[in-house]
C-alpha positions, 0 to 999 in steps of 0.5 A: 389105812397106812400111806406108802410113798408114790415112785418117784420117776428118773428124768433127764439131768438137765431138767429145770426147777419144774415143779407139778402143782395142786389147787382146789378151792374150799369155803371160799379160798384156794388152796395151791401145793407143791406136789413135787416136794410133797410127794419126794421122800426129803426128811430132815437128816439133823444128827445124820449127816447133815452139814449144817448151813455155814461156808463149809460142812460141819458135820461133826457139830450138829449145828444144822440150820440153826447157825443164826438163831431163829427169827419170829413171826410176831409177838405172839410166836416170841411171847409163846417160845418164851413162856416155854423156855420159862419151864427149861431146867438146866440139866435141859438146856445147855445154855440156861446160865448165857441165858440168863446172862444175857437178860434172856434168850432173845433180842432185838437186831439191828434191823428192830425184829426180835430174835434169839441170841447166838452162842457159839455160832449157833442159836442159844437153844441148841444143845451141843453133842456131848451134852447129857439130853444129847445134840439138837433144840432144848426145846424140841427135846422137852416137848417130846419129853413131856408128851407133847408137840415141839410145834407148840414150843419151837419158833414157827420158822424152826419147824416150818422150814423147809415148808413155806406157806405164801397168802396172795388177795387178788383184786376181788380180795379173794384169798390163795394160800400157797404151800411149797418147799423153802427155797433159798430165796426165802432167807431173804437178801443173805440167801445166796451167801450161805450153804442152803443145800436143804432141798438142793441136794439129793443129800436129805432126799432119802426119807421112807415117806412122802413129805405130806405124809411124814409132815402131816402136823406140819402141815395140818398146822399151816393150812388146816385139818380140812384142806390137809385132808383134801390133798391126802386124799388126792395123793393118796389115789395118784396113779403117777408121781409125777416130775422127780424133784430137781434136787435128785436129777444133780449132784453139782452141790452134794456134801459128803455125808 
């Protein structure tokens, strides 16, 4: 049956980063979401406008959140990008020669994690507009190309963001997975110093769904096919939206689009 995103009600301007939340407990965890992000209609505007994350807005380059190549969350999410990136020719990939150049795509940083190489401010796999697939991830692209998922071949972070999943263990070692919207402080202690406008600004809140639907895989993916069929069935039956997300109650930071 086909889901229709929940009104989104107008509250006072100078309301706070509140936040409705979800929790209920399945097989032995809990399992808390943030119903606000969830039910707004925010939509990834790569290609549309989006401004990019750098000091200014660069719309014209399509760089998006890309600026600093992407990070992984262990050796079985590098080792997985890699072997896919293995399968990239280069009338799909732009930069397959710096690649190969380089001694591949990905190093190891100064602080000793894995990551992938910059090329021209932004990470090695993206593709620049003028290229002949057109702007965006090499990999994303030849995921939808062939028929399957980019999930399988982007890193984690690139198609987590701007979803986040925390686990907490109390002291009893019961477990609480948490799934919210990517705040600036998730980038860690540089998170202030860049142009994370993503879900600050009413700018990417213009979606035709609710984000729990339009990024069901996503999610699916995160917490699982059960607990993700337990919210749906919550939301799906609200009766009210609940508090607007903060980002459409100001437009302090809005970028021209």
């Amino acid at each position: 049956m086909a889901r229709t995103p929940l009104p989104i009600p107008v509250v006072p301007a100078d309301a706070a980063d509140v936040h409705e939340w979800l929790s209920f407990d399945l097989d032995g965890d809990t399992y808390t979401f943030d119903v606000t992000f969830l039910l707004s209609n925010w939509t990834c505007i790569y290609g549309d406008g989006c401004p990019g994350i750098g000091e200014e807005p660069d719309v014209e380059r399509e760089l998006g959140c890309c600026s600093w190549g992407a990070h992984f969350t262990g050796k079985k999410d590098r080792k997985r990008t890699l072997a896919h990136a293995a399968q990239l020719g280069p009338d799909e990939w732009e930069h397959a020669a710096e690649a190969e150049a380089l001694g591949g795509p990905v190093f190891r940083n100064d602080e000793g994690t894995w990551q992938t190489h910059v090329v021209d401010d932004a990470c090695i796999f993206l593709n620049r507009p003028g290229f002949p697939t057109g702007a965006g991830c090499a990999l994303h692209q030849a995921a939808l190309r062939r028929g399957e998922s980019f999930l399988d071949w982007k890193p984690e972070v690139c198609w987590q963001v701007p979803l986040r999943l925390d686990y907490h263990r109390d002291d009893n070692d019961h477990l609480t997975y948490i799934l919210r919207e990517w705040k600036r402080r998730d980038w860690g202690a540089g998170g202030d110093d860049f142009h994370w406008w993503c879900t600050e600004d009413p700018t990417a809140f213009v979606g035709h769904e609710a984000v729990y639907q339009a990024c069901r895989a996503d999610i699916e993916r995160l917490v699982g096919d059960a607990p993700y069929a337990v919210l749906a069935d919550i939301l799906d039956t609200r009766t009210h939206a609940g508090p607007a997300h903060p980002a459409l109650n100001h437009g302090a930071h809005q970028v021209e689009r």
